[in-house]
DRENKEKOL-487452 format. One record per residue (C-alpha): residue in one letter; x, y, z. Coordinates in steps of 0.001 Angstrom, whole numbers. Layout:
DRENMAR  rest     east    north       up
DRENMAR     A        X        Y        Z
...
END
This chain:
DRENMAR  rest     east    north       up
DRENMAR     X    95685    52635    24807
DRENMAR     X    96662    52616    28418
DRENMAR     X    96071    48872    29641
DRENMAR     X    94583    48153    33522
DRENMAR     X    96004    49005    36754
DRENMAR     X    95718    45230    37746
DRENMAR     X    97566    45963    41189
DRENMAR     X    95863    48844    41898
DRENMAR     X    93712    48271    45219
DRENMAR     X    89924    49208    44947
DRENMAR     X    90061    52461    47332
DRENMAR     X    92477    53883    49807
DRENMAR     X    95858    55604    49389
DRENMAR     X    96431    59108    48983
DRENMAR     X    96739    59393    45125
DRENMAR     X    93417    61257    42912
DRENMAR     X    91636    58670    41711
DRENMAR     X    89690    61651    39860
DRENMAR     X    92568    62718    37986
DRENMAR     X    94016    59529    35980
DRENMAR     X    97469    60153    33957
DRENMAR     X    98440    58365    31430
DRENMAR     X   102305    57705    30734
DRENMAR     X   104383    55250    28230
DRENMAR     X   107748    52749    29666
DRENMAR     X   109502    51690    27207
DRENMAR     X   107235    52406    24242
DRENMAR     X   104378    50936    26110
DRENMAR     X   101414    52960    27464
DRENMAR     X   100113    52524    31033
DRENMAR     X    97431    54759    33562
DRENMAR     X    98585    56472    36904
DRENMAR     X    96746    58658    38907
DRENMAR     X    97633    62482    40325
DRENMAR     X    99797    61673    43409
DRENMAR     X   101908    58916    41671
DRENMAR     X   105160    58736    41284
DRENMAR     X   106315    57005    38211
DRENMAR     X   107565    53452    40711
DRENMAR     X   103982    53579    42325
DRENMAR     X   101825    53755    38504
DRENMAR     X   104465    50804    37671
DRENMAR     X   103498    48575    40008
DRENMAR     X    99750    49297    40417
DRENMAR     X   100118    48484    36222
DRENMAR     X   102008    45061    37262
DRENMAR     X   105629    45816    36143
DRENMAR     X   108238    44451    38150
DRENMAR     X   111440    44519    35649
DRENMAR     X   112675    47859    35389
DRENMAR     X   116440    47777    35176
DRENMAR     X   119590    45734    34637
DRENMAR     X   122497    45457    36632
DRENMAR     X   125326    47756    35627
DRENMAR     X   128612    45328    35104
DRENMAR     X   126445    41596    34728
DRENMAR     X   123032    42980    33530
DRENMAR     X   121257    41180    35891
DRENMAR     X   117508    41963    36033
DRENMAR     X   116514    44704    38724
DRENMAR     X   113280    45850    40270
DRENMAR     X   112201    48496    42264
DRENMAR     X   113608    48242    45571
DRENMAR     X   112475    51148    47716
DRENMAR     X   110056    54155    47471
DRENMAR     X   112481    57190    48181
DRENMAR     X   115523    58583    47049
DRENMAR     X   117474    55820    48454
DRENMAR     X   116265    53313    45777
DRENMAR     X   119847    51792    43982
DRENMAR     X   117859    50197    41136
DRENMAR     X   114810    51994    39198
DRENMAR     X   117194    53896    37507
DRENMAR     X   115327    55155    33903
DRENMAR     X   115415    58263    31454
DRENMAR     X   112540    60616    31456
DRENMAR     X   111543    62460    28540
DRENMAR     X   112945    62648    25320
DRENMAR     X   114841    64721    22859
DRENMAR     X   116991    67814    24319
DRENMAR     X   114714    67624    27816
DRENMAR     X   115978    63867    28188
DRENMAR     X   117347    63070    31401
DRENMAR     X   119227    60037    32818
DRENMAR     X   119822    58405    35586
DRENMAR     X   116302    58901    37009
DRENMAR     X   114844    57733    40255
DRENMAR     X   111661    56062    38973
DRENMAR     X   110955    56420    42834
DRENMAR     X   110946    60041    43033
DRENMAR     X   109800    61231    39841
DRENMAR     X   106469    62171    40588
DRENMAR     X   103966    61452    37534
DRENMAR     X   102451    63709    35109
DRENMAR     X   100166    63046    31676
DRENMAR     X   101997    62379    28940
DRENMAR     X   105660    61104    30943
DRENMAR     X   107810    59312    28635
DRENMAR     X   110362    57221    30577
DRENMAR     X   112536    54169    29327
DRENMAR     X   114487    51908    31235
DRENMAR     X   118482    52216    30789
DRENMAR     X   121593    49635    30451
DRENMAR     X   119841    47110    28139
DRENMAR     X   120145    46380    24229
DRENMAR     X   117994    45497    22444
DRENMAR     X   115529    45531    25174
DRENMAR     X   114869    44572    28668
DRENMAR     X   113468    41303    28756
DRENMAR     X   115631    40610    26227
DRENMAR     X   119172    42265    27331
DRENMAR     X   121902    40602    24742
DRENMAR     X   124473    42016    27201
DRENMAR     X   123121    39426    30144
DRENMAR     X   125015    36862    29254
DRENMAR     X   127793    38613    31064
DRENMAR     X   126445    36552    34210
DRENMAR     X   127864    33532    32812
DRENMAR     X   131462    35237    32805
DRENMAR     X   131401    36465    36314
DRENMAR     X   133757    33895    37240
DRENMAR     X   136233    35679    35456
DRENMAR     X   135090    39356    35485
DRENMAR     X   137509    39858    38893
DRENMAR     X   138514    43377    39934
DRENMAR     X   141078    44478    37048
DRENMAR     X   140277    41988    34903
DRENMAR     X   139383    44900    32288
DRENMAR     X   142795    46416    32831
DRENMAR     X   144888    43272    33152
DRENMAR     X   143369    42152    29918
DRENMAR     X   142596    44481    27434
DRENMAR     X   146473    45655    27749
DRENMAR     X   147446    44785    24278
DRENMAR     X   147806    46184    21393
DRENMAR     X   147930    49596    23417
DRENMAR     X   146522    51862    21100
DRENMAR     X   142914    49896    20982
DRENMAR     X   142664    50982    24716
DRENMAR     X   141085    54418    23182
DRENMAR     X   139790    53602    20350
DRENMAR     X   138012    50346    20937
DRENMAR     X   138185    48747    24366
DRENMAR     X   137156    51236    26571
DRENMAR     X   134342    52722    24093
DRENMAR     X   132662    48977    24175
DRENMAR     X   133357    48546    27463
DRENMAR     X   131503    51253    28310
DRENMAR     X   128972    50645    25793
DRENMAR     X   128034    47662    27701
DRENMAR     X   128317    49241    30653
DRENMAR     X   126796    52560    30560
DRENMAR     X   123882    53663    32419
DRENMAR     X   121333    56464    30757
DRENMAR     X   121896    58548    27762
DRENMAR     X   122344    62347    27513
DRENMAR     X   120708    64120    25075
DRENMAR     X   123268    65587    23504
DRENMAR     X   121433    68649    22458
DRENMAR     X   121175    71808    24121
DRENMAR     X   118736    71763    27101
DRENMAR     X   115878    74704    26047
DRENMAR     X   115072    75261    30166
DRENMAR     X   116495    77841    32284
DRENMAR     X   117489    77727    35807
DRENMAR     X   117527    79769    38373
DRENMAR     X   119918    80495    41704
DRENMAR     X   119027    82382    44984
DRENMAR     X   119918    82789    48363
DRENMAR     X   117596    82840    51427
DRENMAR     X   118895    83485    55029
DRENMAR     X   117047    82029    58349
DRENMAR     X   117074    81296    62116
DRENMAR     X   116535    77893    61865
DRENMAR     X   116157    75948    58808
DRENMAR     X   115078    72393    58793
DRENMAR     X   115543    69076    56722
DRENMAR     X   112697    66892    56312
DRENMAR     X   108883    67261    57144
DRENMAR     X   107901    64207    59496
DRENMAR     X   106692    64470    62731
DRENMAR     X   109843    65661    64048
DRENMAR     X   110465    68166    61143
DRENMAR     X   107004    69481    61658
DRENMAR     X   107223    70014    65061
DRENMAR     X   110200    71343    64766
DRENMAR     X   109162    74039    62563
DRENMAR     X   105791    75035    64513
DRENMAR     X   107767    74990    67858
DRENMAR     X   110391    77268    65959
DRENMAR     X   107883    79037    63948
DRENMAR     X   105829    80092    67612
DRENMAR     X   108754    81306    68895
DRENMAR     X   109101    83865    66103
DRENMAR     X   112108    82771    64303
DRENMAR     X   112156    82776    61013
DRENMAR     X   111913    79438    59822
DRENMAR     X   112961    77066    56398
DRENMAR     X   111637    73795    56350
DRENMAR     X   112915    71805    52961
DRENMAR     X   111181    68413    51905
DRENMAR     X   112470    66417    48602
DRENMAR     X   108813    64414    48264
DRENMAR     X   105820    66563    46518
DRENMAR     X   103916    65302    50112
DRENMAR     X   104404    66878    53505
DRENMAR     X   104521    64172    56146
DRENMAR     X   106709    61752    55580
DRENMAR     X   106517    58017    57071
DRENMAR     X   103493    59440    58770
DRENMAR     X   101670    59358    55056
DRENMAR     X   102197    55499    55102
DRENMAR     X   102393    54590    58621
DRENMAR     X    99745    57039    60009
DRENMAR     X    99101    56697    64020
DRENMAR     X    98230    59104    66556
DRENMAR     X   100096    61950    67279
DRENMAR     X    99119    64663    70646
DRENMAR     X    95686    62507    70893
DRENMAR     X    94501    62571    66971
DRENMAR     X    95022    60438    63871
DRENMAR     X    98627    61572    61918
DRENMAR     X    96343    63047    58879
DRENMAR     X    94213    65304    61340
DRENMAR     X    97781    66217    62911
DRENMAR     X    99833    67002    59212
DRENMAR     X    96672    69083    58102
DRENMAR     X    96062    71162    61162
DRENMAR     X    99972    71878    61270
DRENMAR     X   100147    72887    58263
DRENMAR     X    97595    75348    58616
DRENMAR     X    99201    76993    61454
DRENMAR     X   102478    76863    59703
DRENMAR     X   100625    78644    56554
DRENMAR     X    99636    81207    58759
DRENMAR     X   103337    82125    59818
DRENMAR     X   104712    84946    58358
DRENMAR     X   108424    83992    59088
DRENMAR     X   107746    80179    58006
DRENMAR     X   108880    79316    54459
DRENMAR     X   107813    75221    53157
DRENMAR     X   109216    74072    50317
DRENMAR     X   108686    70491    49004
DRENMAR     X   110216    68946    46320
DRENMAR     X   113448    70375    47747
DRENMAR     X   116428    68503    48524
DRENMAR     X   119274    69837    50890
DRENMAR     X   122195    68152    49677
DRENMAR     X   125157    70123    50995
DRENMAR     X   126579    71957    53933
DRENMAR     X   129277    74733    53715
DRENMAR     X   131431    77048    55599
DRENMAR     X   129679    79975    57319
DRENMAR     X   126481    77570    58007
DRENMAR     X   125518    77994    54431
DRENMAR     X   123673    75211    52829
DRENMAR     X   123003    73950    49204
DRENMAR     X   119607    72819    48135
DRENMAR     X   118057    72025    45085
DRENMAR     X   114371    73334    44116
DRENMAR     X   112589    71545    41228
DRENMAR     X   110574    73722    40235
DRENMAR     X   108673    72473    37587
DRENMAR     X   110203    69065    37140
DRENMAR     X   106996    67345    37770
DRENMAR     X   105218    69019    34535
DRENMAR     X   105776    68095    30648
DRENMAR     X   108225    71506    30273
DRENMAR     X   107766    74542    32434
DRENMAR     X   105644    77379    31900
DRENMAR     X   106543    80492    29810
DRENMAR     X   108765    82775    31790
DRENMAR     X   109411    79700    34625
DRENMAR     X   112346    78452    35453
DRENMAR     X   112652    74263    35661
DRENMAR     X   114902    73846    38435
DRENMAR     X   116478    76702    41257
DRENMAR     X   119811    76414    43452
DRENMAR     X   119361    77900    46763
DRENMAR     X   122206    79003    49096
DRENMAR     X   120594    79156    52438
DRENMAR     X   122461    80834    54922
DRENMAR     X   121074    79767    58261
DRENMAR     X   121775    79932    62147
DRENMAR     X   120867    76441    63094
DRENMAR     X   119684    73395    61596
DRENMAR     X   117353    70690    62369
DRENMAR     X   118054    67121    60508
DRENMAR     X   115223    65644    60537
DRENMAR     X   115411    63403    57589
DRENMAR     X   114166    60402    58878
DRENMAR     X   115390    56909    58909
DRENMAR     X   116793    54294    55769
DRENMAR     X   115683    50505    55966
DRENMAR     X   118520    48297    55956
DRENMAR     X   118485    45376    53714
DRENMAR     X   119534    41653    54670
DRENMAR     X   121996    39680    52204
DRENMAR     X   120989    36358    51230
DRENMAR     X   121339    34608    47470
DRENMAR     X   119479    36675    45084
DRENMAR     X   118054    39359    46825
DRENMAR     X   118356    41640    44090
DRENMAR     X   115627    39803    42511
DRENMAR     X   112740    41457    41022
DRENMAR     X   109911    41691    43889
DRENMAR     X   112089    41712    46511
DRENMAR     X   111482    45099    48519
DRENMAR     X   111905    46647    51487
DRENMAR     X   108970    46010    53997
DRENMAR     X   108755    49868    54610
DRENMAR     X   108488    50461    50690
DRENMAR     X   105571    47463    50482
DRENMAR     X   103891    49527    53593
DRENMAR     X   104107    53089    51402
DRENMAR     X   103015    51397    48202
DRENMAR     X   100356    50155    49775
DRENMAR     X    99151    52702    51967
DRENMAR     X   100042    55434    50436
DRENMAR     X    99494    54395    46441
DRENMAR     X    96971    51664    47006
DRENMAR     X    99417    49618    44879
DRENMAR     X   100320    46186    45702
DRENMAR     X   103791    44944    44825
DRENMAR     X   102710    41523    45163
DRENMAR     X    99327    39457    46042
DRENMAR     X   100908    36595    47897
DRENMAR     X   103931    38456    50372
DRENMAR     X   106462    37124    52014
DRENMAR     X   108102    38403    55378
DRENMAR     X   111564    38345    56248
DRENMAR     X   112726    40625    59378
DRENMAR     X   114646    40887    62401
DRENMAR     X   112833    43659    64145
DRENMAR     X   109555    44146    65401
DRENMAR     X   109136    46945    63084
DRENMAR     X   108938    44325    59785
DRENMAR     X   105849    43199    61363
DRENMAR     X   104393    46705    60291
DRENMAR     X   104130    45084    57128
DRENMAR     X   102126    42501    57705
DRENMAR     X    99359    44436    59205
DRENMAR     X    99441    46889    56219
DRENMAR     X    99545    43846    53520
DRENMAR     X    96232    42247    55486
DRENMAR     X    94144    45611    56214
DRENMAR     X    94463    45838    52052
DRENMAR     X    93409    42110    51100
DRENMAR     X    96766    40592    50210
DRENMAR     X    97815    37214    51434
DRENMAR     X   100608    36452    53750
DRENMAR     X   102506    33484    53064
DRENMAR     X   104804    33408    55739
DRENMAR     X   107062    35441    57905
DRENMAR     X   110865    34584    58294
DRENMAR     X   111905    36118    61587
DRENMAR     X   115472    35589    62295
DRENMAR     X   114685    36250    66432
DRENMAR     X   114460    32910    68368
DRENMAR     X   111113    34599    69797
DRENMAR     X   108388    36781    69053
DRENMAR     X   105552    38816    71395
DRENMAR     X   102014    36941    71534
DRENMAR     X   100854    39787    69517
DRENMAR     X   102496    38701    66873
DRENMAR     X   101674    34955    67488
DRENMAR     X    98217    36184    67344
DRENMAR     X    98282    38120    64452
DRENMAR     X    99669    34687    62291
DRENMAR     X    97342    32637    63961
DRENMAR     X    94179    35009    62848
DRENMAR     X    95990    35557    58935
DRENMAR     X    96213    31930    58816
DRENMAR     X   100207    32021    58187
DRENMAR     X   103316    30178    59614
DRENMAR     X   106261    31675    61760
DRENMAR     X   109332    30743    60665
DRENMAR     X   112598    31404    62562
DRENMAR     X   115193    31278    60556
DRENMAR     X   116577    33338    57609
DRENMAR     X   116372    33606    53683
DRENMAR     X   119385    31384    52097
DRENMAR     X   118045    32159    48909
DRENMAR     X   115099    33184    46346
DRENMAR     X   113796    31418    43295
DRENMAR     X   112999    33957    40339
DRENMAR     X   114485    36133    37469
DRENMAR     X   112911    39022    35836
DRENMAR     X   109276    37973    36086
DRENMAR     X   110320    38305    40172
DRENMAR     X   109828    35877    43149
DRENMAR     X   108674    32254    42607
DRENMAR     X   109994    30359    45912
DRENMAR     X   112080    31468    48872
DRENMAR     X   114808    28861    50531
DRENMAR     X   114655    29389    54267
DRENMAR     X   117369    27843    56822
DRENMAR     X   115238    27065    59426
DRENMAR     X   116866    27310    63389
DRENMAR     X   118626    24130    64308
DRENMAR     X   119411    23419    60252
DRENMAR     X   116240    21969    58783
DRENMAR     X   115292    23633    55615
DRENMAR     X   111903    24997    54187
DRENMAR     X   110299    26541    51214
DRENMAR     X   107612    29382    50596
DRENMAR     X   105772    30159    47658
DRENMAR     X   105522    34066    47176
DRENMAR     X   105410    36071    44456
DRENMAR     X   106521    39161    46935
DRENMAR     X   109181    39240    49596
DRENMAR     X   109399    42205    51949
DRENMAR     X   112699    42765    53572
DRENMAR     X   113486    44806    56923
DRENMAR     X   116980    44577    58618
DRENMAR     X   116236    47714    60905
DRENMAR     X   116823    51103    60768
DRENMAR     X   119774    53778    60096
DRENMAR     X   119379    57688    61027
DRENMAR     X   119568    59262    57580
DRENMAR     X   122150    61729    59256
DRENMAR     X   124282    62178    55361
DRENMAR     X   124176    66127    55993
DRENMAR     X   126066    65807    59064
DRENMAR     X   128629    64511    57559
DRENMAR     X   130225    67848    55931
DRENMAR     X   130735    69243    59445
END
């Protein structure tokens, strides 16, 4: 029986709280709701270990809450529809999900192969290669197989896959990458003008940050805005919208590659369906509108579990009502971190400090601490106190080289912001 979602807030969020899911991680059964994806209904149920390291088996959680994420890496399903290598963060949830966790024996709290952190001393670039040299012929046959044993990530399933797939090609004006604000204005302003018009979004949502970071947009709240421009978009006959559809390539002739899952987010797709379609879309212009990535901030263990990006804290709470932790930590260098501390205190959660490397900050801001009852501290993270049941303390080197400590059980990262421009790449 599914236990509690203990970090699940009370109301809010965009999920269906009259549609609960229920879903099994490693052998154990948990609740969701219709909106989740698999990282949201994990941390509303409290889990915060979901991975190990590749090379030391270090303990991982979930980082972000998009397709960036470098660490919720699981297997979904099981027998011949098994698949590896997962983004917990963008596999949206259905009744019934089986998903594991990957790169762990003979399980992940207790990971035999994490005692490689003890050798990391010695586990230098080409150490494999330097040492494992001799007698030659165990290279093949029983070196490299361990190695990679102990190194592996997910498991095929090594059975023939009973789905079929589909390819097609679609030709348009302009065709567009990502559904924000931009991508959505993009596309009416495109759409009005009569061309014909692709717009191509990887989440199951339309809206992007504007699901977790609403505001105003032409004079009315972002959720009035997305609906009513949908609408008029629906009502195009030259307008295509396709979500869970990710553009991944660009080729000669202005064709690009995207990928359509179809019915990924259900147990197996209908009869006569197709699971998953490659589209060739040949197109005269294209908008990238894909948004921004949060970068991270390097300090001594911040691949601990419950350390997050402060945009992916904002989305799980706003968007999930799920709360990553009940006692957050801050650490930014940008105004836009302190997003996250309005977001954590609108739901009920507790602030226990914010780092801010900046030698000032605006009186708004001042404000804001002195109303949430929290300290300012400039400085930076040196370091963070936890293992795989997450964040216990945070080390902080304070300006001018005192030292100070924080008790969190959450800390929210935000090193600013880089244009997710990937696609232009293949120009």
């Amino acid at each position: 029986m599914a236990g509690a979602q203990t970090h699940r807030l009370g109301n809010g969020g965009l999920v269906d709280r009259s549609a609960p899911l229920n879903f099994r991680f490693d052998g154990k059964a948990f609740s969701g709701f219709q909106g989740d994806t698999l990282a949201s209904a994990l941390i509303a149920n409290g889990v915060k270990l979901v991975g190990r390291s590749f090379k030391y088996h270090r303990p991982r959680g979930i980082l972000t809450a998009g397709s960036e994420e470098p660490n919720a890496l699981v297997e979904l399903r099981t027998g011949a529809r098994r698949e590896p290598n997962t983004k917990a963060t963008t596999a949206e949830l259905y009744d019934g999900l089986e998903a594991a966790s990957q790169n762990r024996w003979p399980s992940l709290r207790r990971d035999v192969m994490s005692v490689n952190q003890l050798f990391a001393p010695i586990f230098v670039a080409g150490f494999y290669y330097k040492t494992f040299m001799w007698p030659a012929k165990f290279w093949e046959a029983i070196y490299e197989p361990a190695i990679r044993r102990a190194a592996g990530l997910g498991r095929a399933a090594g059975i023939a896959d009973p789905d079929h797939y589909d390819k097609a090609w679609a030709h348009c004006d302009v065709l567009i990458a990502g559904s924000g604000p931009a991508g959505l204005a993009a596309a009416l302003a495109a759409g009005r003008s009569g061309a014909r018009v692709i717009l191509c979004e990887e989440d199951f949502v339309l809206g992007g940050r504007l699901l977790s970071d609403g505001g105003m947009i032409d004079g009315e709240p972002a959720a009035e805005w997305i609906s009513r421009t949908l609408a008029e978009l629906a009502g195009m006959p030259d307008v295509r919208v396709m979500t869970r559809t990710t553009l991944f390539g660009v080729y000669d002739g202005g064709t690009y590659g995207a990928i359509e899952r179809v019915n990924d987010h259900l147990p197996s797709p209908p009869e006569h369906q197709v699971r998953q379609r490659l589209w060739r879309i040949v197109a005269k212009r294209c908008v990238v509108a894909a948004g921004a990535i949060e970068r991270p901030i390097v300090f001594a263990g911040n691949d601990t579990p419950g350390v997050m990006m402060a945009s992916a804290m904002r989305t799980y709470v706003a968007r999930y009502a799920a709360t990553p932790a009940k006692r957050i930590a801050l650490f930014t260098n940008n105004e836009d971190g302190w997003r996250t501390v309005g977001a954590a205190l609108g739901a009920g959660l507790q602030i226990a400090a914010v780092i801010d490397a900046r030698p000032e900050i605006s009186p708004a801001h001042r404000s804001l601490a002195s109303k949430g009852g929290f300290p300012v501290l400039h400085g930076s993270v040196s370091g963070v106190d936890g293992g795989k049941d997450g964040v216990r303390k945070i080390a902080v080197s304070l300006t001018g080289g005192a030292r100070a400590e924080v008790e969190a059980d959450g800390l929210a990262v935000s090193g600013g912001w880089n244009p997710a421009v990937g696609l232009t790449s293949y120009h």
